[in-house]
Backbone as numpy.savetxt, mean C-alpha at the origin, in Angstrom:
# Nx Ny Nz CAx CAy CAz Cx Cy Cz
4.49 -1.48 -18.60 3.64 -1.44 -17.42 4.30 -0.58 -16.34
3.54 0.36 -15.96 4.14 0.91 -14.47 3.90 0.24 -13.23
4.93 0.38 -12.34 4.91 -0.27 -11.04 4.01 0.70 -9.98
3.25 -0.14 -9.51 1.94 0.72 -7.86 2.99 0.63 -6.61
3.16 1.89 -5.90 3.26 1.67 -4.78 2.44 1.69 -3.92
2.29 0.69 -2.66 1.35 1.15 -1.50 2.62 1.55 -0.20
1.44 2.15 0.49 2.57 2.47 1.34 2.15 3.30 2.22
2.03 3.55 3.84 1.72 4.36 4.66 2.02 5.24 5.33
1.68 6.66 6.15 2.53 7.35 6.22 1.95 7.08 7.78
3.47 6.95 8.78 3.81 6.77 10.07 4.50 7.75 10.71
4.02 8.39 11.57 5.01 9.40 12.14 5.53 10.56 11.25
4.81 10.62 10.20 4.99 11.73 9.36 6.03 11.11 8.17
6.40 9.85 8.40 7.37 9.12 7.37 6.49 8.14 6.33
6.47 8.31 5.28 6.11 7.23 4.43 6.91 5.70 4.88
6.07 4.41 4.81 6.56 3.64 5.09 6.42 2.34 3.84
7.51 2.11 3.19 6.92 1.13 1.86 6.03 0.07 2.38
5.36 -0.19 1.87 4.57 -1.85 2.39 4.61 -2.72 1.24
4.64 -2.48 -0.51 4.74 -3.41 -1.19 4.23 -2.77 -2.55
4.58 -3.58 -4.03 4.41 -2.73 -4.77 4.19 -3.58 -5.87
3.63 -3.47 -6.82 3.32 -4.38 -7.76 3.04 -3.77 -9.29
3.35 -4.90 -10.19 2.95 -4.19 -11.33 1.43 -4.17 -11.95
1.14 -2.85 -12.47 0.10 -2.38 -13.37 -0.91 -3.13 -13.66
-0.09 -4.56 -14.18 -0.86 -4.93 -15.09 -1.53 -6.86 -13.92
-0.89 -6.85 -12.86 -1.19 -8.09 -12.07 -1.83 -7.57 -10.73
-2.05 -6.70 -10.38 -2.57 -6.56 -8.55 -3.76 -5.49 -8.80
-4.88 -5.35 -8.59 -5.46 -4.69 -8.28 -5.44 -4.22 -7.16
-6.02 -2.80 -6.93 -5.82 -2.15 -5.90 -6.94 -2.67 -5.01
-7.50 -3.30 -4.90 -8.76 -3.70 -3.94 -7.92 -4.89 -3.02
-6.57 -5.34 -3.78 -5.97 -6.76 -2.75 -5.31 -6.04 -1.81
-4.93 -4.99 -2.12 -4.00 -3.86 -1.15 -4.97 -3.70 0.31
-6.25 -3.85 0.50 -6.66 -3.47 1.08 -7.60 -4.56 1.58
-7.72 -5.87 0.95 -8.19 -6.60 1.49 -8.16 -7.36 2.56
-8.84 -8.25 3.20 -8.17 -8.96 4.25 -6.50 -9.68 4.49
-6.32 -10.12 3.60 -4.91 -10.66 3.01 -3.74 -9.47 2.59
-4.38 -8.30 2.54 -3.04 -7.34 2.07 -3.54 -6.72 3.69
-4.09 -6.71 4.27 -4.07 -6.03 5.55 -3.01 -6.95 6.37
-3.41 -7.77 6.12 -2.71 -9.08 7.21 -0.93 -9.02 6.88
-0.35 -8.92 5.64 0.67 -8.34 5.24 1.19 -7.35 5.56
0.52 -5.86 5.20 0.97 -5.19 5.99 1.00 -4.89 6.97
0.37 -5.58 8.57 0.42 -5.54 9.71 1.46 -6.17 10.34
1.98 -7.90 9.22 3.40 -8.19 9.60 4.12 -7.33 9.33
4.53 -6.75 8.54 5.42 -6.11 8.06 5.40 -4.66 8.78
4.46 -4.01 9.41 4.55 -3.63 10.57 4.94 -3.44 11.88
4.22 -4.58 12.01 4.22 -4.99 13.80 2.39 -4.35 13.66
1.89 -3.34 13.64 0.99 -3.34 14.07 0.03 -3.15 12.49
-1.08 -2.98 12.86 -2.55 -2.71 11.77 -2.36 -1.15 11.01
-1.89 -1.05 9.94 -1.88 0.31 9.68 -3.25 1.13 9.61
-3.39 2.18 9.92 -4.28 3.22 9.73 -4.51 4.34 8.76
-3.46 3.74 8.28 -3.61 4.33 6.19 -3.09 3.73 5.52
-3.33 3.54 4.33 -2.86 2.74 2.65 -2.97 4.05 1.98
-2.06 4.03 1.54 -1.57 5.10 0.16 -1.15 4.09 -0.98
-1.43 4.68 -2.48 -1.01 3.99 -3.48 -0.39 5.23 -3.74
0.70 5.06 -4.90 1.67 6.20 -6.08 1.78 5.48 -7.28
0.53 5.88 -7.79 0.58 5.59 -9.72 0.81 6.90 -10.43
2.67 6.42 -11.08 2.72 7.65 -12.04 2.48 8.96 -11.78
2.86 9.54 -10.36 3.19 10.38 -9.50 2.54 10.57 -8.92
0.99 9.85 -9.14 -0.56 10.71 -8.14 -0.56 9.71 -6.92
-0.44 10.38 -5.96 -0.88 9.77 -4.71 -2.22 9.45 -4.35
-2.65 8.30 -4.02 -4.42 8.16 -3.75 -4.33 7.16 -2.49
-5.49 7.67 -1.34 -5.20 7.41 0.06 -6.55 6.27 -0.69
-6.09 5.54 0.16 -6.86 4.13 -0.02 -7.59 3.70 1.70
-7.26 4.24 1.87 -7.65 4.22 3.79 -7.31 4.96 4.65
């Protein structure tokens, strides 16, 4: 199984937010109410982009 990254880019810096394997997270929780709420702790604030990296392709999710 390959591992998903999500992850946002801040200030021109990618910022990890969390990452999961292949075969357990769909990409729709990344972005749901509950993965928003995650990555806003893990923040401080509400991000304004989600990026995933599957297997080198980057895909903006928000």
């Amino acid at each position: 199984m390959k591992d998903i990254i999500y992850f946002t880019k801040e200030d021109g810096n990618n910022r990890l937010l969390f990452t999961s394997n292949n075969g357990s997270t769909n990409w729709r929780g990344a972005i749901s109410k509950l993965g928003l709420k995650k990555a806003e702790k893990q923040l401080g604030h509400k991000p304004t982009n989600i990026y995933m990296l599957v297997d080198g392709c980057e895909i903006k999710l928000i």
